[in-house]
C-alpha positions as CSV (number, residue, x, y, z in Angstrom):
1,X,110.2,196.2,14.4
2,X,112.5,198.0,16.2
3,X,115.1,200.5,13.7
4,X,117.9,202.1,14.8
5,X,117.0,205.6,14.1
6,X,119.1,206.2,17.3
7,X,122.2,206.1,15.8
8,X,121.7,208.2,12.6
9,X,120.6,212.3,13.8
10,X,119.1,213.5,10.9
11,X,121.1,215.9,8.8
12,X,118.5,218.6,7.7
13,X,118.8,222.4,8.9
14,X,115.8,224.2,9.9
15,X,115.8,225.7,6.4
16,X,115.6,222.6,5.2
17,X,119.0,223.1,2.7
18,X,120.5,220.1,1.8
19,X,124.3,220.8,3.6
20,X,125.3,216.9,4.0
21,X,124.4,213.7,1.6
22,X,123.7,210.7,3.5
23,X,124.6,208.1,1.0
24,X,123.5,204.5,2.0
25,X,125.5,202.0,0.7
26,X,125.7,198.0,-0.4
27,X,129.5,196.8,-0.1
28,X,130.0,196.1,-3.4
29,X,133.3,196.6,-3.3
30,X,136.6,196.6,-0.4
31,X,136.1,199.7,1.9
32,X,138.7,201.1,1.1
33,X,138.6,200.9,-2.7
34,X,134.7,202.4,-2.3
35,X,136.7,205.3,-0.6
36,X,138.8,206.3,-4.0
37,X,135.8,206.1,-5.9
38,X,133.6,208.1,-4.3
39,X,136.4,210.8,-3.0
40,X,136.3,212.5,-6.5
41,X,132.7,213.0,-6.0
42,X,132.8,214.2,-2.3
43,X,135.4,216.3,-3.5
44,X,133.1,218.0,-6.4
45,X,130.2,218.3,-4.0
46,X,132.0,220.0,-1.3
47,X,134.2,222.7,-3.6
48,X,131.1,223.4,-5.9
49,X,128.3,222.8,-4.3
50,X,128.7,223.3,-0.8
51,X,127.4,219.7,-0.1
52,X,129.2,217.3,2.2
53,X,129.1,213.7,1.6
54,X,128.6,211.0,3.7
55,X,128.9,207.4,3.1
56,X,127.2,204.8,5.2
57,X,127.8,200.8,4.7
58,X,125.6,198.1,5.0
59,X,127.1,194.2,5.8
60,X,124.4,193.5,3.2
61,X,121.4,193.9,1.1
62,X,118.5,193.3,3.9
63,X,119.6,195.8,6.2
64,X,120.0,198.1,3.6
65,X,116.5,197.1,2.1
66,X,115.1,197.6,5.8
67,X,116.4,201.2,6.0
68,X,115.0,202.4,2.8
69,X,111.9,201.4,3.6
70,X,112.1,202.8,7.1
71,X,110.0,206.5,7.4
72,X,112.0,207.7,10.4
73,X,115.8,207.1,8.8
74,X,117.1,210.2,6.9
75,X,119.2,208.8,4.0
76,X,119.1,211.3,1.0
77,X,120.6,208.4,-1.4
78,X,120.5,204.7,-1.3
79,X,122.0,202.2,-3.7
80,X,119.9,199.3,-4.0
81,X,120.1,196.7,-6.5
82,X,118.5,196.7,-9.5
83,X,115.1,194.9,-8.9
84,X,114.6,196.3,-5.5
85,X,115.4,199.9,-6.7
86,X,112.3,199.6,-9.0
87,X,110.5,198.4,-5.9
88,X,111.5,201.0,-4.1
89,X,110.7,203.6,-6.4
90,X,107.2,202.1,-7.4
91,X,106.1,201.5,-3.6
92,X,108.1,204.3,-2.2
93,X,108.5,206.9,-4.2
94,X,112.1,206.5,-4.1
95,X,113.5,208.5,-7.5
96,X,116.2,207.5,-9.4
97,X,118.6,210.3,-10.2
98,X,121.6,208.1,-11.6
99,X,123.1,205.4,-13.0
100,X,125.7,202.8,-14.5
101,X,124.8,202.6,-18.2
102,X,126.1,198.9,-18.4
103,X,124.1,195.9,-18.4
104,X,125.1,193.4,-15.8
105,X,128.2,191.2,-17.0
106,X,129.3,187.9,-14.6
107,X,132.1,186.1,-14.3
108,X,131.5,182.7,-13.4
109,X,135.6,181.2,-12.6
110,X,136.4,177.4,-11.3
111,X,138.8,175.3,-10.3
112,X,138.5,171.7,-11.5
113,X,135.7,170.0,-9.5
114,X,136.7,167.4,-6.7
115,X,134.8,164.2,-6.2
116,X,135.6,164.0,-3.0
117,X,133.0,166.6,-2.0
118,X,130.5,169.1,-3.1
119,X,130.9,171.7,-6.1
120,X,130.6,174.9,-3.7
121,X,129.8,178.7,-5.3
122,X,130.7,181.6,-3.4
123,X,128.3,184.4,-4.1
124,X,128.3,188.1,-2.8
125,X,124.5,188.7,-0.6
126,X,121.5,186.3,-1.9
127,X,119.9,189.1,-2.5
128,X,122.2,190.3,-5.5
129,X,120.7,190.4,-8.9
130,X,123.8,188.2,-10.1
131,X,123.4,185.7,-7.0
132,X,119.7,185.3,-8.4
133,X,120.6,185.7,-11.8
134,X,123.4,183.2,-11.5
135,X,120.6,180.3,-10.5
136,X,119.0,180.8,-13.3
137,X,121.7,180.4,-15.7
138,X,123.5,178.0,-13.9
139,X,122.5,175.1,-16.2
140,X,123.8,176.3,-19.1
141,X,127.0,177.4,-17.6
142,X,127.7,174.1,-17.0
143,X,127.5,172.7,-20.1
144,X,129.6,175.3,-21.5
145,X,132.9,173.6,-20.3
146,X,133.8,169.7,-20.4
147,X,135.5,169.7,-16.8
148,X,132.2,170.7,-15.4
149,X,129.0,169.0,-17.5
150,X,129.6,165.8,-15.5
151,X,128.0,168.0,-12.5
152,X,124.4,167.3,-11.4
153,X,123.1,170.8,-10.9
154,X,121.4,170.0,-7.6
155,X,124.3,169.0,-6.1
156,X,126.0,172.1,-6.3
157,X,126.0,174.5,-2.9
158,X,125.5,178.3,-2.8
159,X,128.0,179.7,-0.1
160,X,126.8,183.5,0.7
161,X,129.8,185.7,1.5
162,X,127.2,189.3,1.9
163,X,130.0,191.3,-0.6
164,X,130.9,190.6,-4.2
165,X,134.7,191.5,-2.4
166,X,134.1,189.3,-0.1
167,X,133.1,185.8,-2.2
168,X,135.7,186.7,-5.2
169,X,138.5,186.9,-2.0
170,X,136.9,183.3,-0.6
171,X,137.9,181.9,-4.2
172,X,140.7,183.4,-4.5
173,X,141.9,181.7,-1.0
174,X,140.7,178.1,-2.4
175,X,137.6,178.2,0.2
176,X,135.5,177.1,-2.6
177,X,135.1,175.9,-6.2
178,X,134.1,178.5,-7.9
179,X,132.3,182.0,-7.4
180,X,129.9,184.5,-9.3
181,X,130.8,188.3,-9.3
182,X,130.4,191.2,-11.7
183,X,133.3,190.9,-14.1
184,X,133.8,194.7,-13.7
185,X,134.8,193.0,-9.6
186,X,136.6,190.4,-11.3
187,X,138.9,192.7,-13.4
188,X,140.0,194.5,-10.6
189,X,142.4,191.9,-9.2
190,X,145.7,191.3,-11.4
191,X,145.8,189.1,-14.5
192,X,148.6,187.7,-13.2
193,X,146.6,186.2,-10.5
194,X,143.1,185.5,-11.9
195,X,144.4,184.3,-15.4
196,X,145.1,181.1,-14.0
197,X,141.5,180.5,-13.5
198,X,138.7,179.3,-16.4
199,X,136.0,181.5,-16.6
200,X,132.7,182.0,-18.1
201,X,131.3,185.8,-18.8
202,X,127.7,185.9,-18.9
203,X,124.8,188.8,-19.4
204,X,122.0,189.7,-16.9
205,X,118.8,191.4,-18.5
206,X,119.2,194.4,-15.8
207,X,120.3,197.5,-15.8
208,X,123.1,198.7,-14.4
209,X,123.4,199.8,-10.9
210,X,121.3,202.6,-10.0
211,X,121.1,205.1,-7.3
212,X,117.8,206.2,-5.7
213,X,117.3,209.9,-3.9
214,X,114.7,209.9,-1.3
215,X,111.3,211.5,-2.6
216,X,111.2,214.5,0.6
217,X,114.1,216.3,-1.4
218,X,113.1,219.3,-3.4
219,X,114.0,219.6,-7.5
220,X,117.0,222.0,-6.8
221,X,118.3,219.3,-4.4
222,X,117.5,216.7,-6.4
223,X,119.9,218.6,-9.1
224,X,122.7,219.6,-7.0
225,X,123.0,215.4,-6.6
226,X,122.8,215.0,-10.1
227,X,125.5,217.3,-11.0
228,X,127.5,215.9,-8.1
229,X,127.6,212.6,-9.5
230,X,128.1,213.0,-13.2
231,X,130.7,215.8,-12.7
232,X,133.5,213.8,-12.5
233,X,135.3,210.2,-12.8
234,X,135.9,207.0,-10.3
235,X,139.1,205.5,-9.8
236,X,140.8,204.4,-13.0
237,X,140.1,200.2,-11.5
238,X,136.4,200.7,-11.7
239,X,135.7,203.9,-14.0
240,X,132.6,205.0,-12.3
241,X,130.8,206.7,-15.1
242,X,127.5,208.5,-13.7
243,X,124.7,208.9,-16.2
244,X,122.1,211.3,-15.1
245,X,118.2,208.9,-15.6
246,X,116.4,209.5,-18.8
247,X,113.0,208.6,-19.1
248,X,113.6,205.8,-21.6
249,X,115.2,204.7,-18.4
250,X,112.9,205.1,-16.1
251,X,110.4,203.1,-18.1
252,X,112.7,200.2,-18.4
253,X,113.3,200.4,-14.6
254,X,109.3,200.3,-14.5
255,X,109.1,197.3,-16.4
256,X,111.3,195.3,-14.1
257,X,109.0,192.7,-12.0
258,X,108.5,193.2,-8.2
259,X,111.7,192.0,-6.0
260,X,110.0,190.0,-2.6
261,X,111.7,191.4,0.3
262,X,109.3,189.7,2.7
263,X,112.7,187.6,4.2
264,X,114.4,191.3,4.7
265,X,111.4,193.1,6.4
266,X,110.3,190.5,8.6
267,X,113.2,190.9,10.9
268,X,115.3,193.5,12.6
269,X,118.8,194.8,11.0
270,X,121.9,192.8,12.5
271,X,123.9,196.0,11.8
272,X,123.7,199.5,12.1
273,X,125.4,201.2,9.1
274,X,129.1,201.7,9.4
275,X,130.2,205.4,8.6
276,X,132.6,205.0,6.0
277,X,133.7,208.2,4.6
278,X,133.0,212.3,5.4
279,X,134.6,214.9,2.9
C-alpha cells in the first residue's frame, strides 16, 4: 500500500522536544467552525507551552483510520471515533489522553415520507459510531412516530455524505428525507430553522469522542498535551469541554468490542490530509 508520507515532513527536532502538534482530524464539523474551536487551544499551547498546533483534515474516517495505523506518518494526535480509538489503542498502542465526557446523543429529524419514492437517510462517514449505531436502532425509531411506522425498514436507503456537516446540510437542502447526526451537530443551526422539522433524540452506549496521542511521545509530552487541552473552552456553539482520561475510563474504552477496519486498510487513501489550521 502505498501512503503518502511524502507530503507530511515529520515535525521532531533532533532533541526530540515536542515544538509542533500534528493533530489528525475527522470533519466532524464545517472547517471553518473546527477553526474557533480549536483556536483557544492553539492559542494556550503556543503562549504557555511553547507548542504550536497543527490541524490536519481527513474527507473521512478510512483515510484517517489508514494514517493511524501507518508507522512512517508522524501525527502526535488523532481523533478517531469511539470503537476504532479502542482499536487503536489495544492494537497500537495508541493512548488516550482526552476526552468529551458525554455519551453519544442523535438526532434522527424527517420530513413526511413520499410514496412516490424511497425513504432516503443522510448520514455523516459509514464509518461513524452514530451511522452504525443508527442501523441498529432504526426499527424502533420508526415506530416512535405515526407518519413513519407505515415504513418497511428494508426499504429505506442510507446516503453517506463523509461529514456529520455535510449530511445535516444535505437535509437541510431537501436532498433527502431525513438524516442522523449528533444532536450537539444538530443544535448548532438556528431553531428558527431546524424547529420546523420532527425529530427523535436517541442514546449511543459509547463514549464520547476521544482523542488518542501516538505511543513514541515521552510522559512530559504526553502532559504538555493534556494541559493544552483541558486549559481552556471551545466556542460557545459547541462548548468543547476536555476531560483529561481516568482510568475508570480507560477500562470502559477497553471493554468496547473490536471495530473491523478491513474495508479502510485494504485500499490506498483518496486524500492526503488538508492542513487546516497553524497557530
Amino acid at each position: 500500500m502505498a501512503f503518502m508520507s511524502s507530503y507530511l515532513p515529520c515535525c521532531y527536532a533532533e532533541t526530540d522536544r515536542l515544538d509542533t502538534i500534528r493533530f489528525l482530524h475527522i470533519p466532524l464539523v464545517s472547517r471553518a467552525l473546527t477553526r474557533q474551536i480549536y483556536a483557544p487551544i492553539a492559542l494556550e499551547l503556543k503562549q504557555n507551552l511553547g507548542i504550536k498546533l497543527e490541524i490536519f483534515f481527513t474527507s473521512n474516517y478510512c483515510d484517517l483510520l489508514q494514517l493511524a495505523h501507518d508507522p512512517s506518518q508522524s501525527f502526535d494526535l488523532v481523533f478517531p471515533p469511539p470503537h476504532a480509538a479502542a482499536q487503536l489503542s489495544r492494537q497500537l498502542g495508541y493512548i488516550p489522553i482526552v476526552y468529551f465526557p458525554q455519551q453519544i446523543s442523535g438526532v434522527f429529524a424527517y420530513n413526511a415520507p413520499d410514496a412516490k419514492r424511497p425513504f432516503t437517510v443522510a448520514l455523516g462517514d459509514k464509518h461513524a459510531t452514530l451511522s452504525i449505531e443508527v442501523k441498529l436502532q432504526m426499527q424502533r425509531l420508526l415506530k416512535e412516530h405515526e407518519a413513519l411506522r407505515k415504513l418497511d425498514i428494508n426499504d429505506i436507503q442510507y446516503r453517506y455524505q463523509g461529514a456529520h456537516n455535510g449530511a445535516l446540510m444535505a437535509f437541510l437542502k431537501g436532498e433527502v428525507d431525513a438524516v442522523v447526526v449528533p444532536e450537539i451537530i444538530f443544535s448548532s443551526v438556528s431553531e428558527q430553522v431546524t424547529n420546523k422539522y420532527p425529530r427523535l433524540t436517541f442514546m449511543g452506549q459509547y463514549p464520547g469522542a476521544i482523542i488518542l496521542a501516538n505511543p513514541k511521545l515521552s510522559k512530559k509530552e504526553l502532559n504538555k498535551m493534556k494541559k493544552g487541552f483541558t486549559g481552556t473552552q471551545g466556542h460557545s456553539l459547541l462548548p468543547i469541554n476536555f476531560h483529561a482520561v481516568d482510568e475508570e475510563f480507560k477500562r470502559m474504552l477497553m471493554d468496547m468490542p473490536d471495530f473491523d477496519i478491513s474495508e479502510c486498510t485494504n485500499r490506498e487513501p483518496h486524500t492526503k490530509p488538508l492542513f487546516l489550521i497553524s497557530e
